[in-house]
N, CA, C and O of each residue as an XYZ file, in Angstrom:
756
protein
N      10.481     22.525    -16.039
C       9.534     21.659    -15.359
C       8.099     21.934    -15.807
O       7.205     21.126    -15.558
N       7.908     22.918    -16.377
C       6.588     23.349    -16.317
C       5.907     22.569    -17.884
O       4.708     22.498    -18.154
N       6.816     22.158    -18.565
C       6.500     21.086    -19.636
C       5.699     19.719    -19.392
O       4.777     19.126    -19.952
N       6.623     19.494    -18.129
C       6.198     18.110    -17.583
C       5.153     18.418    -16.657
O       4.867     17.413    -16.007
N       4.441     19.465    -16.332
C       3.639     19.904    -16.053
C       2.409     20.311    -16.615
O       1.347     20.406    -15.999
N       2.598     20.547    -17.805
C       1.388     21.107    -18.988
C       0.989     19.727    -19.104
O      -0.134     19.406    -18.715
N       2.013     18.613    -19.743
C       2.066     17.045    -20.107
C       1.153     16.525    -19.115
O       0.108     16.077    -19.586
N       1.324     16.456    -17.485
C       1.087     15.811    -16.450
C      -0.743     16.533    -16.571
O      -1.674     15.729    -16.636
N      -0.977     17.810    -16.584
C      -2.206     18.460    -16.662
C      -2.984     17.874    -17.910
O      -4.132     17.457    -17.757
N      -2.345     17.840    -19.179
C      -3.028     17.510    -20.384
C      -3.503     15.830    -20.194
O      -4.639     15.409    -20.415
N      -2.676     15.251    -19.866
C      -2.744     13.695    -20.311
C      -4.476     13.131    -18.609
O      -5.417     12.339    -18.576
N      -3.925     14.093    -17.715
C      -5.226     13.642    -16.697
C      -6.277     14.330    -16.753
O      -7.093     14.157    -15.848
N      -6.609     15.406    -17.924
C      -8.086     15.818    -18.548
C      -8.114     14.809    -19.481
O      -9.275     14.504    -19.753
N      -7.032     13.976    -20.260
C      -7.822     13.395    -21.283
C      -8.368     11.945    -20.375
O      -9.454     11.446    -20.670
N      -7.837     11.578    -19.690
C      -7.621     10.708    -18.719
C      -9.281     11.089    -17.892
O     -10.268     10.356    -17.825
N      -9.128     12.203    -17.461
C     -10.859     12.256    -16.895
C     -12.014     12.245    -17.995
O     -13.108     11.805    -17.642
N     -11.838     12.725    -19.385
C     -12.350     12.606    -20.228
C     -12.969     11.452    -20.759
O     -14.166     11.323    -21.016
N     -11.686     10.273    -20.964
C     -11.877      9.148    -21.282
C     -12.723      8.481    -20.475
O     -13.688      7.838    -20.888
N     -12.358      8.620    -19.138
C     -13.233      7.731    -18.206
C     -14.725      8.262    -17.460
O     -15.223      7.972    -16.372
N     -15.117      9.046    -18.421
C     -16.162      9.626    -18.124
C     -17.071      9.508    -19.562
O     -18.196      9.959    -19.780
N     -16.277      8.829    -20.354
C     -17.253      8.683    -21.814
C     -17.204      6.905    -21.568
O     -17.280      6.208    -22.580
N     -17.081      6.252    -20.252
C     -16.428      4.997    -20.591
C     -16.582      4.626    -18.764
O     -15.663      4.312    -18.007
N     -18.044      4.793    -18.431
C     -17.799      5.026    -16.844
C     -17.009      3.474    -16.294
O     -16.170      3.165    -15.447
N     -17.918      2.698    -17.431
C     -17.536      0.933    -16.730
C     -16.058      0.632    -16.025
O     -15.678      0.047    -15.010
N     -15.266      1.551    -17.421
C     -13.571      1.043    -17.349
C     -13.332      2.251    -15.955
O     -12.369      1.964    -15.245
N     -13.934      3.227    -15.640
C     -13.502      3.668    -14.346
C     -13.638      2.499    -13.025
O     -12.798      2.124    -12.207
N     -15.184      2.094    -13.241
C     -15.171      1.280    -12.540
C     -14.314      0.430    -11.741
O     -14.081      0.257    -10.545
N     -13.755     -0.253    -13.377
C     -12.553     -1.587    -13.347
C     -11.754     -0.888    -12.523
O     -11.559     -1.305    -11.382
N     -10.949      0.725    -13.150
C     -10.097      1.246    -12.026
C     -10.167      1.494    -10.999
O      -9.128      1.546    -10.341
N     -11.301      1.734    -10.456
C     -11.503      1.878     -9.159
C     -11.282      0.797     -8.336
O     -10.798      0.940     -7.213
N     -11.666     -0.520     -8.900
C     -11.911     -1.791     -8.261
C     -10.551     -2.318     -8.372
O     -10.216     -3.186     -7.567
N      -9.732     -1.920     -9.246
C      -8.538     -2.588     -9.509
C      -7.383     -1.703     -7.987
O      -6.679     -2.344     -7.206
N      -7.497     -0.651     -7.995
C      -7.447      0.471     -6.514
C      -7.628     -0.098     -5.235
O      -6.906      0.066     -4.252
N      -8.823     -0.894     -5.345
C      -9.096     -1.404     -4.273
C      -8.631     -2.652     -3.626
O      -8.513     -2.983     -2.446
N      -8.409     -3.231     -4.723
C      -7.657     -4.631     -4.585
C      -6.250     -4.720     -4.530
O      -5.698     -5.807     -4.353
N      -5.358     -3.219     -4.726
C      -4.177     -2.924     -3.949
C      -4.543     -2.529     -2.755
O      -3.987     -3.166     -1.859
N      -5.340     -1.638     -2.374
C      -5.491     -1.268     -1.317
C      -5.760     -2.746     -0.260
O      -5.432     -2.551      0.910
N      -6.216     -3.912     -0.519
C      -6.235     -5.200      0.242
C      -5.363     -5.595     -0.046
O      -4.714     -5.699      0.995
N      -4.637     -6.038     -1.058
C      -3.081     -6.428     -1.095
C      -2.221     -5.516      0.358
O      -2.036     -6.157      1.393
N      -1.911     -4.513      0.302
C      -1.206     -3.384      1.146
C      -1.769     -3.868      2.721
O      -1.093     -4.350      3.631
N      -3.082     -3.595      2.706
C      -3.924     -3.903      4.227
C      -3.486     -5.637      4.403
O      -2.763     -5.741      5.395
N      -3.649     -6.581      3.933
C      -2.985     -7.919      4.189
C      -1.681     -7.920      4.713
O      -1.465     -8.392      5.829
N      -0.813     -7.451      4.035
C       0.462     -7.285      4.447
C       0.587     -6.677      5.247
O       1.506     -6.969      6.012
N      -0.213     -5.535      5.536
C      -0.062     -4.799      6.773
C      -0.037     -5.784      8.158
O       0.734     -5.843      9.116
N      -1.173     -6.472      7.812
C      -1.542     -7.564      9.059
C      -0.752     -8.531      9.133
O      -0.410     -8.856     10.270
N      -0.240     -9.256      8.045
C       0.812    -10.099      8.443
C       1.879     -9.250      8.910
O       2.529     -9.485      9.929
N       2.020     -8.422      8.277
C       3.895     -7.814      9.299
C       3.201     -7.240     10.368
O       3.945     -6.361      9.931
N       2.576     -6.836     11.277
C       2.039     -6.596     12.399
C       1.877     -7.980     13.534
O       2.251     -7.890     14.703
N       1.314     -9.124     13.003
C       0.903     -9.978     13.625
C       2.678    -10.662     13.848
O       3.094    -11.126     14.909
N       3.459    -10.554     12.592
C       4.968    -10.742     13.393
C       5.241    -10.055     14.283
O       5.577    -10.593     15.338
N       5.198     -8.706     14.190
C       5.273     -8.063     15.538
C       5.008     -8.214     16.975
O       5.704     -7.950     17.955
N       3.770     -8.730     16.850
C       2.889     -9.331     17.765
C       3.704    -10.540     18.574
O       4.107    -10.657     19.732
N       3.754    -11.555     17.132
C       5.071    -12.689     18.108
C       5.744    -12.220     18.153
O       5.969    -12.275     19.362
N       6.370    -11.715     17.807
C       7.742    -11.309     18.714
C       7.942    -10.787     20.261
O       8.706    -11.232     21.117
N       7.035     -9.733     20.337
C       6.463     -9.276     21.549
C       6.251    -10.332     22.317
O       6.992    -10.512     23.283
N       5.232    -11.201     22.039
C       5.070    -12.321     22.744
C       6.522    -13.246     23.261
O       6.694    -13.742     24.375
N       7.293    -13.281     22.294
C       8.865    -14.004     22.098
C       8.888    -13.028     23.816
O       8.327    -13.349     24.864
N       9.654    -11.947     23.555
C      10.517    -11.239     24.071
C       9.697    -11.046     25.641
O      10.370    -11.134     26.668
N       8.697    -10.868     25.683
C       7.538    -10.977     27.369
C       7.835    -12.561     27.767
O       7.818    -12.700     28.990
N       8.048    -13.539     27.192
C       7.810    -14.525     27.438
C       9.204    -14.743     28.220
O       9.223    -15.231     29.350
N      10.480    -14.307     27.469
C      11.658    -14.136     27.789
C      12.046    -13.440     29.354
O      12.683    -13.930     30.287
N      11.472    -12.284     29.234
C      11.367    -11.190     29.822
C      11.402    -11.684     31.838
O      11.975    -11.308     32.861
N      10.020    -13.087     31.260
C       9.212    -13.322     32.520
C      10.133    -14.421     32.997
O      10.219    -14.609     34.210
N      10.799    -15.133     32.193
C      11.595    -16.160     32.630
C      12.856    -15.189     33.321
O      13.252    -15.800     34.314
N      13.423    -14.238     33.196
C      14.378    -13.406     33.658
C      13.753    -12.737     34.700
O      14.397    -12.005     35.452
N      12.633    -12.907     34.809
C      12.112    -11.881     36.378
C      12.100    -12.825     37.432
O      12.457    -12.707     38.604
N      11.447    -14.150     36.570
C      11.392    -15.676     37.214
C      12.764    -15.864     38.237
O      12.824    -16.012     39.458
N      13.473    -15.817     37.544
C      15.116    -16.148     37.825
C      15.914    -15.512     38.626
O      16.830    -16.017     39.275
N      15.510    -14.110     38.598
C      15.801    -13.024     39.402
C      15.310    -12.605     40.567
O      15.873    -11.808     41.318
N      14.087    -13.211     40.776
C      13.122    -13.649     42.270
C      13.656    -14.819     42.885
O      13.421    -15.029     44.074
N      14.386    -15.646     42.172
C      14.498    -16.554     42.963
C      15.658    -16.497     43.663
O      15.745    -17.081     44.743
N      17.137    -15.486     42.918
C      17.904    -14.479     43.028
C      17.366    -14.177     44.549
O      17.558    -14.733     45.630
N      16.780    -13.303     44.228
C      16.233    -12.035     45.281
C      15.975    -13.018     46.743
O      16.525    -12.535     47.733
N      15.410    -13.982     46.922
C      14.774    -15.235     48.084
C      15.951    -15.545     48.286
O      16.441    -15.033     49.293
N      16.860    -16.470     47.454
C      18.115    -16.801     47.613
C      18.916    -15.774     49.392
O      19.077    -15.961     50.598
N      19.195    -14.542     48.114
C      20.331    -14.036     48.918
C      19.478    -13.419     50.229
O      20.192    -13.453     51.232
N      18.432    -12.985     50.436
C      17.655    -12.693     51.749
C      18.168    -13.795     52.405
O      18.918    -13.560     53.353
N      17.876    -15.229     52.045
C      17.769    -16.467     53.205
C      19.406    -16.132     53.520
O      19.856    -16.022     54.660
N      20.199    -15.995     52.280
C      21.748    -16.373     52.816
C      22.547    -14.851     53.868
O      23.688    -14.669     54.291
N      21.138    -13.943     53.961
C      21.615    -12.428     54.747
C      22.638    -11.593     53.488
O      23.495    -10.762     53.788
N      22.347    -11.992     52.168
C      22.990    -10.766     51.684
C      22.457     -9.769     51.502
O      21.610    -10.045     50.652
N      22.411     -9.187     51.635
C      21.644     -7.228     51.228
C      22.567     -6.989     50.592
O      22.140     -7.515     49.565
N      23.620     -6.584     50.284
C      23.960     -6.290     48.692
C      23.693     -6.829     47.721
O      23.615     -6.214     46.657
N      23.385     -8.721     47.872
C      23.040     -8.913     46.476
C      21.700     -8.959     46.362
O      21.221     -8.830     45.236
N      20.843     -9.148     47.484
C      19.127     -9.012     47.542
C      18.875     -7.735     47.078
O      18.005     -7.793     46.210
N      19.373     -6.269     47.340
C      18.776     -5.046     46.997
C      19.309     -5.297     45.137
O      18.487     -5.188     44.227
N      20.484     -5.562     44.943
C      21.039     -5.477     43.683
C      20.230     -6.698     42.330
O      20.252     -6.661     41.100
N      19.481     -7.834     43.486
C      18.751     -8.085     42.315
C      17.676     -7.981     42.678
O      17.135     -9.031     42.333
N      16.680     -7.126     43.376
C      15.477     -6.492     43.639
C      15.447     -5.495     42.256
O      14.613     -5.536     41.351
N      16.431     -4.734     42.358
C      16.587     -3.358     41.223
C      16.402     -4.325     39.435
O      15.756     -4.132     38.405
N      17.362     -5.327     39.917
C      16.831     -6.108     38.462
C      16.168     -6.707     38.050
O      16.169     -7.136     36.897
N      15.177     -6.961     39.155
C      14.302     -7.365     39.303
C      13.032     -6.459     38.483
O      12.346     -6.740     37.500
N      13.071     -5.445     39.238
C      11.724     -4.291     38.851
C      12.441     -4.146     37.089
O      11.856     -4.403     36.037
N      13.750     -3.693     37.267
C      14.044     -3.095     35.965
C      13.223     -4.533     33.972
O      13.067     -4.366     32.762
N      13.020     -5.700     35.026
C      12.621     -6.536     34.132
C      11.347     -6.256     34.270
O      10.875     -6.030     33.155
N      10.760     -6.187     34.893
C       9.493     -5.988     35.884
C       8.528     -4.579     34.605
O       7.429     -4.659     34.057
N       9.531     -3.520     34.573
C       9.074     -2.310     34.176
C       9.633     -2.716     32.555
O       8.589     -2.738     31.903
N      10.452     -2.949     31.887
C      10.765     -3.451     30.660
C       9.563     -4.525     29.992
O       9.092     -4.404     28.861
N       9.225     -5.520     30.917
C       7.730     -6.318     30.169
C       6.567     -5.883     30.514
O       5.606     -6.557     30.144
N       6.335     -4.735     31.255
C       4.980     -4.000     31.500
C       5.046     -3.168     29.699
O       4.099     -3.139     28.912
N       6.670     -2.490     29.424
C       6.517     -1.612     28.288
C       6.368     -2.386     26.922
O       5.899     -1.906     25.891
N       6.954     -3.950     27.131
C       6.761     -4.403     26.000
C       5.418     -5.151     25.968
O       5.484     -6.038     25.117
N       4.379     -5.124     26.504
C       3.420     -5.409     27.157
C       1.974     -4.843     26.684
O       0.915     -5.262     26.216
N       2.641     -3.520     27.135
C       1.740     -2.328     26.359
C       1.959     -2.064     24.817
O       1.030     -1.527     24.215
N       3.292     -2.447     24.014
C       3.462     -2.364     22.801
C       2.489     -3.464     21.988
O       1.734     -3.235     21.044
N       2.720     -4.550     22.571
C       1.883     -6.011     22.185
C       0.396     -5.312     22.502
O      -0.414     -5.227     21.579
N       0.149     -4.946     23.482
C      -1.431     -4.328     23.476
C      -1.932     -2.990     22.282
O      -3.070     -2.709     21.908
N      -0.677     -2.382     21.919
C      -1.140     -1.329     20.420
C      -1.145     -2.282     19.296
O      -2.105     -2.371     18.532
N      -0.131     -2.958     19.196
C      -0.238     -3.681     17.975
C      -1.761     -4.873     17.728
O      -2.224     -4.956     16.590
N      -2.189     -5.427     18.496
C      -3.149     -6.063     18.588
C      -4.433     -5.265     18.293
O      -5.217     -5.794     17.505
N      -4.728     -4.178     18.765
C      -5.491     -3.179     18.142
C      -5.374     -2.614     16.810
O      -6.366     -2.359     16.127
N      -3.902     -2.366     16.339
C      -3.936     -2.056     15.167
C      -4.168     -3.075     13.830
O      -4.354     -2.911     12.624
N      -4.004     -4.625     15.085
C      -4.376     -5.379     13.950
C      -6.390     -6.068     13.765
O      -6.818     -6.780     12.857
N      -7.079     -5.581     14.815
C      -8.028     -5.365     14.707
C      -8.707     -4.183     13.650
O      -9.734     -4.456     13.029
N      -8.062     -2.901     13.514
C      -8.145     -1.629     13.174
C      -8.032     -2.044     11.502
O      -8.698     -1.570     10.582
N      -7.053     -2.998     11.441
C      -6.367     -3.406      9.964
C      -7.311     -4.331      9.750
O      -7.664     -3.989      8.621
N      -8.000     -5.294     10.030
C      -9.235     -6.467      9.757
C     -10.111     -5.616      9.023
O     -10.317     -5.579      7.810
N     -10.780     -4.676     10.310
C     -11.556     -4.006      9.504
C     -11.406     -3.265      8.370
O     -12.191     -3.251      7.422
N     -10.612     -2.785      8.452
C     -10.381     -2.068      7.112
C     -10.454     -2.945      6.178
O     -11.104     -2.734      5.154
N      -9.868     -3.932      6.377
C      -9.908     -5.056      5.198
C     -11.360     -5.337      4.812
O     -11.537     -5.405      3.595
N     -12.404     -5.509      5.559
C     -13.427     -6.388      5.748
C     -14.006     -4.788      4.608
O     -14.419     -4.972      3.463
N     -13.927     -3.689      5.092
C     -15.067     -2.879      4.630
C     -14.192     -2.568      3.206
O     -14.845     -2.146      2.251
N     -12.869     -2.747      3.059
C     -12.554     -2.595      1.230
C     -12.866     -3.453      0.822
O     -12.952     -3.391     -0.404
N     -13.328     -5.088      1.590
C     -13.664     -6.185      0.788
C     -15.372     -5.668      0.178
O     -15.699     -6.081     -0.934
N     -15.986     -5.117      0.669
C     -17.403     -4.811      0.534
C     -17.441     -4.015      0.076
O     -18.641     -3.796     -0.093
N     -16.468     -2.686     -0.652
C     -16.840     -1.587     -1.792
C     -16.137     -2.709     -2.766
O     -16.923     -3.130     -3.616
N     -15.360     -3.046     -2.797
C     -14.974     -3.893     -4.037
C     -16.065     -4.953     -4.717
O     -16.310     -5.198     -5.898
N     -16.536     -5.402     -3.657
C     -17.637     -5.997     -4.079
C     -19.004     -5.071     -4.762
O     -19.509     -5.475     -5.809
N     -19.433     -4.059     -4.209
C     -19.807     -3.227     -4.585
C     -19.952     -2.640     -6.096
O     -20.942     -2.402     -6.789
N     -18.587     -2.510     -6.314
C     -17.986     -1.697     -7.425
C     -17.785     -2.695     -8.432
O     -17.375     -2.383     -9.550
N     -18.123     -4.220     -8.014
C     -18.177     -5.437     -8.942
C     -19.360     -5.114     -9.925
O     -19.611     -5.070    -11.130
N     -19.964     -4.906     -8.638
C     -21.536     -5.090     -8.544
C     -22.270     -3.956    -10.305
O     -22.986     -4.158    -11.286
N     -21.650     -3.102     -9.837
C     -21.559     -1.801    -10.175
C     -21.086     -1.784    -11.660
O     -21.844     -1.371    -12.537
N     -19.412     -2.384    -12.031
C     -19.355     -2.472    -13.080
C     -20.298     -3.207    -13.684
O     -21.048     -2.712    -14.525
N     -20.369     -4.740    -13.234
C     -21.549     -5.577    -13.910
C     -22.459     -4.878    -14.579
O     -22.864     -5.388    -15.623
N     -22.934     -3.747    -14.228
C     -24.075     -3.228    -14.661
C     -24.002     -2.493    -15.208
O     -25.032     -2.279    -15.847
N     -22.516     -1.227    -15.529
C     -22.292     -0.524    -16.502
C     -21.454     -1.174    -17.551
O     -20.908     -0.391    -18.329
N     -21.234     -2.496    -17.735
C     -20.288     -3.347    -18.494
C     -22.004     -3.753    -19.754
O     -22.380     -3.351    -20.855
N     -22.515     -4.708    -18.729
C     -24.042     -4.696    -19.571
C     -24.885     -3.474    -20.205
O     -25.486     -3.719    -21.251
N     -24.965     -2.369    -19.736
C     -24.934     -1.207    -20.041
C     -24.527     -0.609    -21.192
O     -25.111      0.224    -21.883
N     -23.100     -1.296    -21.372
C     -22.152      0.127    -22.262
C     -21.644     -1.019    -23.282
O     -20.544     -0.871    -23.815
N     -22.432     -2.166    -23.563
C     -21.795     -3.569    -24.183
C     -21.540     -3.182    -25.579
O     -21.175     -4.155    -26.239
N     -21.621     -1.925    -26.348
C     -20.962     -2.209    -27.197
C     -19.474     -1.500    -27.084
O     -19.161     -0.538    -26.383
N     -18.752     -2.177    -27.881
C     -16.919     -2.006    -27.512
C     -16.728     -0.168    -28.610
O     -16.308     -0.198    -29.767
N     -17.011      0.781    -28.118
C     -16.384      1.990    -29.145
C     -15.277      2.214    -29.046
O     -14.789      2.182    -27.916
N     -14.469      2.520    -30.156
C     -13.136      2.809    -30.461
C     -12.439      3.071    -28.911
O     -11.602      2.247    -28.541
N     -12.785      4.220    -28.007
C     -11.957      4.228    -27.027
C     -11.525      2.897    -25.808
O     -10.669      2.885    -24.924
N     -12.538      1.855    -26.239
C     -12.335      0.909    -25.122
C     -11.411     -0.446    -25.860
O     -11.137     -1.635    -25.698
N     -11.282      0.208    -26.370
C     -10.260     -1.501    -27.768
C      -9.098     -1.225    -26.300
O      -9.036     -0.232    -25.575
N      -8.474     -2.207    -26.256
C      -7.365     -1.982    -25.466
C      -7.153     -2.300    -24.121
O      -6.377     -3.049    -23.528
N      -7.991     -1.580    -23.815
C      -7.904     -1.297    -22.014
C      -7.989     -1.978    -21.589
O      -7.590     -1.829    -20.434
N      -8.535     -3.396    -21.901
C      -8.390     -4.576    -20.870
C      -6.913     -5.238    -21.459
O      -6.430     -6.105    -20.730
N      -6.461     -5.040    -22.208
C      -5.501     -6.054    -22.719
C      -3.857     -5.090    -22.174
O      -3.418     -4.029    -22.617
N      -3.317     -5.970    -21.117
C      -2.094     -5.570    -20.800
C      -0.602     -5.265    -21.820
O      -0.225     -5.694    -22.911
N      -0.011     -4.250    -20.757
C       0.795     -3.662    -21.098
C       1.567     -3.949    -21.206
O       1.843     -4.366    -20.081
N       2.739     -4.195    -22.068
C       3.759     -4.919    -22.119
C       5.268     -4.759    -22.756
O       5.514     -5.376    -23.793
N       6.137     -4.055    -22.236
C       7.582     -3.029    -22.764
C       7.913     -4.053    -23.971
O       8.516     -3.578    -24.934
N       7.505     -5.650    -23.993
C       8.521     -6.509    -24.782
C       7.392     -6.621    -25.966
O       7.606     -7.707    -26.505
N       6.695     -6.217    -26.369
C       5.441     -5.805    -27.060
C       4.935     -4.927    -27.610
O       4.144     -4.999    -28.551
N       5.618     -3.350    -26.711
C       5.931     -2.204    -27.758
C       7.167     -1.453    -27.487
O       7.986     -1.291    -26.582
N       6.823     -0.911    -29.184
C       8.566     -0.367    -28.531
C       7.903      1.076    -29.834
O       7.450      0.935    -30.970
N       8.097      2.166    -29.125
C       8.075      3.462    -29.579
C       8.418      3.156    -31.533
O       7.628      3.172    -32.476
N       9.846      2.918    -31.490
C      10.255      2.850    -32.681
C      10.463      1.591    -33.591
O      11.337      1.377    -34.431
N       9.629      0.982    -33.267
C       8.873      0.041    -34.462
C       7.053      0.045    -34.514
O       6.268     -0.745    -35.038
N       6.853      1.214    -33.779
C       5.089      1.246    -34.292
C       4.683      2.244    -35.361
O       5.082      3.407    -35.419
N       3.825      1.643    -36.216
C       3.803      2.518    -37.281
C       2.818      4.051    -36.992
O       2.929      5.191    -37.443
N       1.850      3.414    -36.026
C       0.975      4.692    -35.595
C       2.065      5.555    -35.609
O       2.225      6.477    -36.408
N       3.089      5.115    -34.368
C       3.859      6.574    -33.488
C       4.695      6.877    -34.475
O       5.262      7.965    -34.372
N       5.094      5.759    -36.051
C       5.872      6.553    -36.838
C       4.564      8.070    -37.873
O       4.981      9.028    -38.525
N       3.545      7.813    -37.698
C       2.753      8.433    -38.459
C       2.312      9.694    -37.889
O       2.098     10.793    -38.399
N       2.227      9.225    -36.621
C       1.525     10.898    -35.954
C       3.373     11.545    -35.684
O       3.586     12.749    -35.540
N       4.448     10.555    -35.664
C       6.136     11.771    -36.088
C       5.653     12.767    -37.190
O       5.347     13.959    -37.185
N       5.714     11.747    -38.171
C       5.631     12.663    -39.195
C       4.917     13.587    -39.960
O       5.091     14.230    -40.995
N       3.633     13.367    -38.691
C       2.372     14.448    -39.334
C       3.021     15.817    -38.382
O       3.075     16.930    -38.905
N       3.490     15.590    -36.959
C       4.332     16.677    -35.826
C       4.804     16.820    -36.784
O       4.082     17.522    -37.492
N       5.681     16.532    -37.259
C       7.079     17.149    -37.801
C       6.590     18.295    -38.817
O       7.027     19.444    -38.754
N       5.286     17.711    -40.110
C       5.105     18.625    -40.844
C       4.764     19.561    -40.674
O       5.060     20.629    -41.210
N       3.551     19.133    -39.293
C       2.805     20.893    -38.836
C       4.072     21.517    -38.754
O       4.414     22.067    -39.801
N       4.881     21.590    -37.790
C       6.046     22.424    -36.791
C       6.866     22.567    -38.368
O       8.034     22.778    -38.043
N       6.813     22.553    -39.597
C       7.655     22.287    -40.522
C       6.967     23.985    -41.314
O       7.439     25.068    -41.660
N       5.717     23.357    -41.284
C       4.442     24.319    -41.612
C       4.437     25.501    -40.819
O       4.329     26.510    -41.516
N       4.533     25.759    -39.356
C       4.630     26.735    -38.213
C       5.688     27.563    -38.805
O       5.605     28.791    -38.822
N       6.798     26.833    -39.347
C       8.120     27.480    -38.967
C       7.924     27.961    -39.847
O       7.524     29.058    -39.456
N       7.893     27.974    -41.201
C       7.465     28.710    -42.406
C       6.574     30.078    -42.471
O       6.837     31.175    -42.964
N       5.208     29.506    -41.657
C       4.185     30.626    -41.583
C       5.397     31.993    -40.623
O       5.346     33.181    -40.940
N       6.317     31.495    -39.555
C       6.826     32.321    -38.694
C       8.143     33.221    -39.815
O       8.416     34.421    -39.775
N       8.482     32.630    -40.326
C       9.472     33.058    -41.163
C       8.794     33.798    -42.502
O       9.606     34.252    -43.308
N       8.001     33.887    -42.670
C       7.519     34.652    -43.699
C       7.030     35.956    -43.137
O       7.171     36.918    -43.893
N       6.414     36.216    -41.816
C       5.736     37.433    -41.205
C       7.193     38.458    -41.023
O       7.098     39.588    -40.544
């Protein structure tokens, strides 16, 4: 593991390197960060605000069954039952205490979807920000040096392929010679 570890360490110094000779394209990343981060927070709010109806669904339900069960409860008083008046009194509350809890759930979620707006509202305003921001290290840094060829132009598996690029056949075979070269210098000592 500790390979994929040296790898994972090496490739995010060159990685801080790069984007520190190249602040603009941090920028872009940052801003590009942020605009998942509102993708994620949107969705958050729509699957919350389902939540929300539903809650609403199920209280609404809830009240028509307490509705029904009072009238239950009047019923059997007028007709002198006390077994079935106490028995739907109890099912009564038990609906009673079931849409107070789903009640209070609809009251967290409504906050969390306030909690989630904002959040939205204030990543909409560093993004903007960080627009702002590149704009000005993009004008800034306008000429294109060797490290920035690329970076805007997407990535694409059906576009490269390890073993038909001639770079990655060239830096093989320069590896191969050093380590060809190593093994030699090791075998001669």
């Amino acid at each position: 593991m500790t390979i994929f570890n040296d790898l994972s360490q090496f490739l995010e110094e060159r990685l801080d390197e790069f984007l520190e000779n190249n602040p603009h394209l941090e920028l872009q990343a940052i801003e590009e960060q942020l605009r998942e981060q509102e993708r994620d927070t949107n969705k958050l709010i729509i699957d919350l605000q389902l939540q929300e109806k539903n809650l609403q669904e199920q209280i609404l339900a809830i009240a028509e069954d307490i509705k029904t069960w009072h009238i239950r409860v009047s019923k059997a008083q007028a007709a002198n039952r006390r077994d079935l008046a106490e028995a739907a009194q109890e099912r009564e509350a038990a609906l009673l205490r079931q849409g107070n809890l789903r009640w209070g759930q609809m009251e967290g979620i409504k906050k969390r979807i306030v909690q989630a707006k904002e959040l939205r509202q204030q990543i909409q305003q560093r993004r903007k920000q960080i627009q702002a921001q590149a704009q000005t290290a993009s004008n800034f840094n306008n000429t294109n040096n060797g490290y920035t060829v690329g970076w805007n132009q997407g990535f694409s598996n059906s576009n490269y392929s390890r073993a038909g690029d001639p770079l990655e056949s060239k830096f093989q075979k320069w590896e191969l010679d050093e380590e060809l070269e190593k093994m030699k210098r090791n075998m001669g000592k």
